[in-house]
C-alpha positions in Angstrom: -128.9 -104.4 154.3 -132.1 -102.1 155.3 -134.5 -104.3 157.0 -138.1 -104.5 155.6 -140.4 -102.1 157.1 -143.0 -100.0 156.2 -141.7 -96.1 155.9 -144.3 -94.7 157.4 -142.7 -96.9 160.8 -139.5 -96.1 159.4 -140.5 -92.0 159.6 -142.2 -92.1 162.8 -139.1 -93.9 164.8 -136.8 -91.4 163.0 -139.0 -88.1 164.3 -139.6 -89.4 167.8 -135.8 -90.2 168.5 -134.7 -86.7 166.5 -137.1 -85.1 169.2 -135.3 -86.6 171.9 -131.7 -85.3 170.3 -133.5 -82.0 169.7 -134.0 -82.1 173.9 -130.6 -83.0 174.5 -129.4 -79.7 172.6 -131.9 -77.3 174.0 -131.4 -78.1 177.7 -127.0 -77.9 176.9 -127.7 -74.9 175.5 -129.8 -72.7 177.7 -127.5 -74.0 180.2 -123.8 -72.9 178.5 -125.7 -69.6 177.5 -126.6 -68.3 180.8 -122.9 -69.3 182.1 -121.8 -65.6 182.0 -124.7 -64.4 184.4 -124.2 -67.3 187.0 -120.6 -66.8 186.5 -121.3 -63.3 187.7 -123.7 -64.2 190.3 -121.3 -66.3 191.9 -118.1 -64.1 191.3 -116.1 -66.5 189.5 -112.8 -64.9 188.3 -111.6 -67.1 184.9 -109.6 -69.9 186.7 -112.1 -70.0 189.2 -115.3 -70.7 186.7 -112.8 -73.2 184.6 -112.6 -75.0 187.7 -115.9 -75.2 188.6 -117.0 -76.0 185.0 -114.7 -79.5 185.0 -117.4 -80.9 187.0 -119.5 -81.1 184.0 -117.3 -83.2 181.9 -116.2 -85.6 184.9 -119.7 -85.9 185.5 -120.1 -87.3 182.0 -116.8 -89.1 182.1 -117.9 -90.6 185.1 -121.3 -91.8 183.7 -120.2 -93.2 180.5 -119.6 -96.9 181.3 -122.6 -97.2 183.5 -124.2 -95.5 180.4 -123.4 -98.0 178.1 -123.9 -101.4 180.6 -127.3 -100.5 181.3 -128.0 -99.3 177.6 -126.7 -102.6 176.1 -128.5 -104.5 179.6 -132.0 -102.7 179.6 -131.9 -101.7 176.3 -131.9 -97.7 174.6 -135.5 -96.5 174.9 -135.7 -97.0 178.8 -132.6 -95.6 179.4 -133.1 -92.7 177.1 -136.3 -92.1 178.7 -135.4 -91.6 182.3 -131.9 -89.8 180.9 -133.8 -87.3 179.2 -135.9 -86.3 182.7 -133.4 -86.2 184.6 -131.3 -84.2 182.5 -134.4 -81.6 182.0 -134.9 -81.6 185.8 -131.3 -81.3 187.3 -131.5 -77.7 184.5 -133.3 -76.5 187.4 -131.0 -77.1 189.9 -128.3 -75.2 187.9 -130.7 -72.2 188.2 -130.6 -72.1 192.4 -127.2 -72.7 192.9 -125.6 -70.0 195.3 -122.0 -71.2 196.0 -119.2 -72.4 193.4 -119.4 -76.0 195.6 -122.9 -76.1 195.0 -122.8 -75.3 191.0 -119.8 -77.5 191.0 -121.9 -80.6 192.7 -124.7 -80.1 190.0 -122.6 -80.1 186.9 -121.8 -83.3 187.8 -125.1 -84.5 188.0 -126.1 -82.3 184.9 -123.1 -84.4 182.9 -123.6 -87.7 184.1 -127.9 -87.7 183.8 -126.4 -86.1 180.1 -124.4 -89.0 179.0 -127.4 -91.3 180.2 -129.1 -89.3 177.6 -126.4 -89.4 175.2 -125.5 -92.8 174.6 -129.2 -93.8 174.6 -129.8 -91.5 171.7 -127.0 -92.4 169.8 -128.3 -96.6 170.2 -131.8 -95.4 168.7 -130.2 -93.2 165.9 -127.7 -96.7 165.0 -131.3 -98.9 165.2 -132.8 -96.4 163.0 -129.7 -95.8 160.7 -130.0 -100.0 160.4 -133.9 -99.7 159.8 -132.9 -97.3 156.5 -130.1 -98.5 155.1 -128.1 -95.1 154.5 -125.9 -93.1 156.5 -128.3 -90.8 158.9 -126.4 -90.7 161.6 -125.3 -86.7 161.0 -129.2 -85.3 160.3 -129.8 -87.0 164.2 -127.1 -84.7 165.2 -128.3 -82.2 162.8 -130.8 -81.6 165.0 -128.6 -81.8 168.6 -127.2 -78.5 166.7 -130.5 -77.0 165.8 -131.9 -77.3 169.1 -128.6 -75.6 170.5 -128.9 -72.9 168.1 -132.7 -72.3 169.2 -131.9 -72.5 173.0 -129.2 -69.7 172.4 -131.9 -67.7 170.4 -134.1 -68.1 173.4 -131.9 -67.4 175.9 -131.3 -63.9 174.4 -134.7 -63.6 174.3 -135.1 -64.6 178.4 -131.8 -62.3 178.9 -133.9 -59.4 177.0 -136.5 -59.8 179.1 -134.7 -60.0 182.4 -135.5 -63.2 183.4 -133.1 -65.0 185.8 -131.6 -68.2 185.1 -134.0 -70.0 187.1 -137.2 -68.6 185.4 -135.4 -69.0 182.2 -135.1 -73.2 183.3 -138.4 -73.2 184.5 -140.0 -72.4 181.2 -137.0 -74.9 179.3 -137.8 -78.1 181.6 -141.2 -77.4 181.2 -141.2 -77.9 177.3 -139.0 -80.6 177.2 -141.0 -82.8 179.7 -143.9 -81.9 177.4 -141.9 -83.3 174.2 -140.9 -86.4 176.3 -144.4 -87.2 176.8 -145.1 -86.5 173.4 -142.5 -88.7 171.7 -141.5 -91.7 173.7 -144.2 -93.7 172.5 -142.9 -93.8 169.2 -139.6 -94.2 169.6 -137.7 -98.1 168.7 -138.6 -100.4 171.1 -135.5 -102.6 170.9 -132.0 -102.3 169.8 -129.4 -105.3 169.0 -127.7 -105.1 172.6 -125.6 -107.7 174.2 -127.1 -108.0 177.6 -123.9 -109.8 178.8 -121.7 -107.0 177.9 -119.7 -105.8 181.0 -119.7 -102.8 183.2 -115.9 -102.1 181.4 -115.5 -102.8 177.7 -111.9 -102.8 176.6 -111.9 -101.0 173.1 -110.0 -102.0 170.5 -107.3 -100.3 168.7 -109.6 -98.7 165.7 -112.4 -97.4 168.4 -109.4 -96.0 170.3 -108.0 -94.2 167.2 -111.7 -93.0 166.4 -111.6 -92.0 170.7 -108.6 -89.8 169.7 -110.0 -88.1 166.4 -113.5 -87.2 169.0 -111.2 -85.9 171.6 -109.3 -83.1 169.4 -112.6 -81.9 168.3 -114.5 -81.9 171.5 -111.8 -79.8 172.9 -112.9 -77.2 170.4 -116.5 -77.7 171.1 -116.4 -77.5 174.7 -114.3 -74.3 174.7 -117.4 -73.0 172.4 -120.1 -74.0 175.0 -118.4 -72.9 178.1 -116.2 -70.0 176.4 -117.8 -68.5 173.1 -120.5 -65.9 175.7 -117.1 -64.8 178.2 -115.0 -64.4 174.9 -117.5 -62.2 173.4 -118.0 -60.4 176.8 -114.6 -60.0 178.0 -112.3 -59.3 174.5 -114.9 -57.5 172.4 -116.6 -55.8 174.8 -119.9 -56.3 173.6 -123.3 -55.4 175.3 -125.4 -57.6 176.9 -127.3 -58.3 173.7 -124.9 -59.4 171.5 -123.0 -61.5 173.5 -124.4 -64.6 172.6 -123.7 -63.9 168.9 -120.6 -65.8 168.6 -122.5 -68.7 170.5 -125.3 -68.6 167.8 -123.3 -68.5 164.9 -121.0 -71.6 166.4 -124.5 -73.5 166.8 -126.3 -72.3 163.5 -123.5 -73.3 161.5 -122.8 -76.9 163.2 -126.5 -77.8 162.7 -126.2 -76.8 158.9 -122.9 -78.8 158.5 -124.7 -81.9 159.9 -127.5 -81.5 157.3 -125.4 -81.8 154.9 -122.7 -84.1 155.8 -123.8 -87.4 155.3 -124.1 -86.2 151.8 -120.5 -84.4 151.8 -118.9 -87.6 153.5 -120.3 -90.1 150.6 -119.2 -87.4 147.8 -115.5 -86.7 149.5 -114.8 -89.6 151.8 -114.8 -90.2 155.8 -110.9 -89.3 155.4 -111.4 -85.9 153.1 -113.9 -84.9 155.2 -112.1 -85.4 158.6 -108.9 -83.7 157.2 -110.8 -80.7 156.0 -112.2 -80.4 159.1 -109.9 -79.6 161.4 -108.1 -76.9 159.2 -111.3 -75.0 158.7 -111.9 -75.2 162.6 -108.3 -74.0 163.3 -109.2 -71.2 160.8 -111.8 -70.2 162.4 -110.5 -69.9 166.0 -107.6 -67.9 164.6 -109.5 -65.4 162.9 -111.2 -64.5 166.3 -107.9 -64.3 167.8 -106.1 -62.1 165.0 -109.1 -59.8 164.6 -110.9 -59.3 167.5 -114.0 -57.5 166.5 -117.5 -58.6 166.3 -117.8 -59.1 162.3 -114.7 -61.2 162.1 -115.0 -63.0 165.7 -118.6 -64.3 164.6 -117.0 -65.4 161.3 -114.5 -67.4 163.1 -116.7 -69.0 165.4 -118.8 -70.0 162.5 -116.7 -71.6 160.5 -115.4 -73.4 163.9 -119.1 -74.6 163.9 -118.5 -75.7 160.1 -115.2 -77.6 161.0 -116.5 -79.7 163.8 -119.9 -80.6 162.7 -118.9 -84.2 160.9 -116.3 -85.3 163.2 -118.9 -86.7 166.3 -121.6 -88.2 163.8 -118.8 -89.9 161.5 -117.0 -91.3 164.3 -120.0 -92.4 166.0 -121.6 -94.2 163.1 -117.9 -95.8 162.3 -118.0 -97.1 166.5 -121.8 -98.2 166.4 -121.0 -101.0 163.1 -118.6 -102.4 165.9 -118.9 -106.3 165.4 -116.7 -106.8 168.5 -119.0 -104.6 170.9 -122.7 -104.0 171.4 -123.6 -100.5 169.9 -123.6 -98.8 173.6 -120.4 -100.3 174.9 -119.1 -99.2 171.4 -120.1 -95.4 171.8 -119.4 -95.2 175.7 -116.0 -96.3 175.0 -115.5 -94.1 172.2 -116.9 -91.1 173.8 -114.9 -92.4 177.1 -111.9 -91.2 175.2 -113.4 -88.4 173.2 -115.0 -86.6 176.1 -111.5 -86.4 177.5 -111.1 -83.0 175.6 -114.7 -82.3 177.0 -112.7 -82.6 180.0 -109.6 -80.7 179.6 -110.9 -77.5 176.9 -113.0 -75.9 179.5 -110.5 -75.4 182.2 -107.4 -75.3 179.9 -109.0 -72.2 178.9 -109.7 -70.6 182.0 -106.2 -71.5 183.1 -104.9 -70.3 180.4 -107.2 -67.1 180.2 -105.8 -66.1 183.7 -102.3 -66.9 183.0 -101.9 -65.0 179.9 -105.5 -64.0 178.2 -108.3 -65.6 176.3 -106.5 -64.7 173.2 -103.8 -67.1 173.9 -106.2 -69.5 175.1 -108.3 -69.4 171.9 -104.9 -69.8 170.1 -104.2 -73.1 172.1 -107.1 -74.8 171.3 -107.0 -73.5 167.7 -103.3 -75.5 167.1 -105.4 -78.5 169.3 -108.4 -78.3 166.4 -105.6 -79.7 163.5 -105.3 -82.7 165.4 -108.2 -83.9 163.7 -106.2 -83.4 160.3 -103.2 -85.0 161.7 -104.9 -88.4 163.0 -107.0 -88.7 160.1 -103.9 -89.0 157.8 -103.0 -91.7 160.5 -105.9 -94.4 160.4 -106.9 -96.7 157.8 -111.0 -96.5 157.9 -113.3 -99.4 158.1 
């Protein structure tokens, strides 16, 4: 039942957290689309960048139940405040590093500042979801994805212009402490938290079958962050120019699927929709592998954009109804198990990639994408 509020309060909560998710997605982004020059800067070979890069996602692993204790303890708009600066600031830090120790030591700050972020955004999008009474969830993501797809844009725009990665974060952390300033005021100033909930929350078995359906499809999203730019680079030989094309169409067409998905999901059905997802993202990740070309790569990774946009904001709206856990504890232990593929994609890649070629690697983690078919035939949905 939608509480009563007046929409004006209703619209003005829902902008000033989407401007918050929009950060989130511009910072990831200008970050994952300058990885081939600082990978080059540093003279990473494949295994050696995978390597480095599983800092990020232990970084966030690390964070998460901290993340969710102090969002359920000091509530969602504090937390997503100070996440949101730090996470903007430490983009800067990505920009000086000049060893693979260094880039290594602030990817784990990046992630864990990132989940702060994360799981604080996610609480305000639930409280403002409750506010209206309808699934909303997706458009908050929606807009994760549109702000990825505009930080790619402009980071071939800063690569065009030859500006170094540094410059390039200079000018990023500068708008998004501008948007922070602009926004917080308006944001929800309390959520339904459990200030007693513990530092460890022991999900239950239907958060831990949601964990598993998050995991299969953040393996595919992280091996489109850290690996679309490389793939691009390395087996289609692009120029410079074009290498973030596969990148941009990944992001363009996640932010449209999330537009659209709370819609598809009440037409088709959480189940339908899960299902169809993970065979259009294996589609698309096989196309890029059979026909490796620009056209038909860039097809590929957008219809891997298509397949994974409903499978975070579904199972995240599914963890944040919890009755058993307060909204935070519910996402940090559903993300605990999901970001697990955040975790392993990246360096399974490079591993892979040095072993045998990206092709092969791409392959892997396209059979990994129909796990989401497979474990949505398994689970009975709330």
């Amino acid at each position: 039942m939608a509480l009563t509020m007046p929409v004006s309060i209703n619209r003005t909560y829902r902008i000033a957290v989407s401007v918050f998710f929009f950060i989130a997605g511009f910072v990831f982004a200008s970050w994952a689309s300058r990885i081939p020059d600082i990978k080059n800067q540093l003279h990473l070979s494949d295994a050696g960048l995978g390597s480095v890069l599983l800092a990020l996602p232990i970084g966030l692993m690390v964070g998460l139940p901290l993340a969710g204790f102090l969002v359920a303890r000091y509530g969602s708009k504090k937390i997503m405040i100070a996440g949101a600066i730090f996470y903007s600031a430490i983009l800067l830090l990505l920009g000086l590093t000049a060893t693979p120790f260094q880039l290594a030591a602030v990817l784990f700050m990046f992630g864990f500042s990132g989940n702060l972020l994360n799981i604080s955004i996610n609480t305000q999008a639930i409280g403002v979801e409750a506010i209206y009474g309808r699934s909303i969830m997706a458009s908050f993501h929606g807009l994760w994805s549109l702000a990825g797809f505009s930080g790619a844009a402009t980071s071939t725009i800063m690569i065009s212009f030859k500006l170094t990665p540094f410059q390039h974060f200079v000018i990023i952390c500068t708008a998004s402490v501008l948007l922070i300033l602009a926004a917080y005021k308006y944001t929800l100033p309390r959520d339904k938290a459990n200030t007693k909930q513990p530092l460890f929350a022991k999900p239950d078995t239907y958060i831990l079958k949601l964990g598993l359906i998050v995991f299969g499809s953040l393996v595919c999203e992280g091996t489109m962050f850290d690996w679309s730019g490389v793939y691009f680079e390395k087996v289609l030989n692009v120029p410079a120019s074009l290498r973030t094309s596969g990148y941009i169409a990944f992001m363009s067409s996640m932010a449209g699927g999330r537009f659209v998905a709370d819609w598809l999901v009440t037409k088709f059905g959480v189940k339908n929709m899960l299902q169809i997802s993970g065979i259009i993202v294996a589609t698309g990740l096989f196309t890029a592998v059979i026909f490796p070309f620009i056209i038909p790569a860039t097809v590929g990774f957008l219809l891997v954009g298509i397949g994974v946009s409903s499978v975070v904001p579904i199972t995240y709206g599914l963890a944040g109804k919890s009755t058993a856990m307060s909204p935070g504890a519910a996402l940090a232990a559903l993300s605990t198990i999901g970001f697990l593929g955040f975790l392993l994609g990246p360096p399974l890649i490079g591993f892979i990639s040095q072993a045998a070629g990206l092709r092969w690697a791409f392959t892997v983690i396209g059979l990994l994408g129909l796990s989401t078919t497979l474990l949505a035939t398994k689970i009975k949905f709330q």
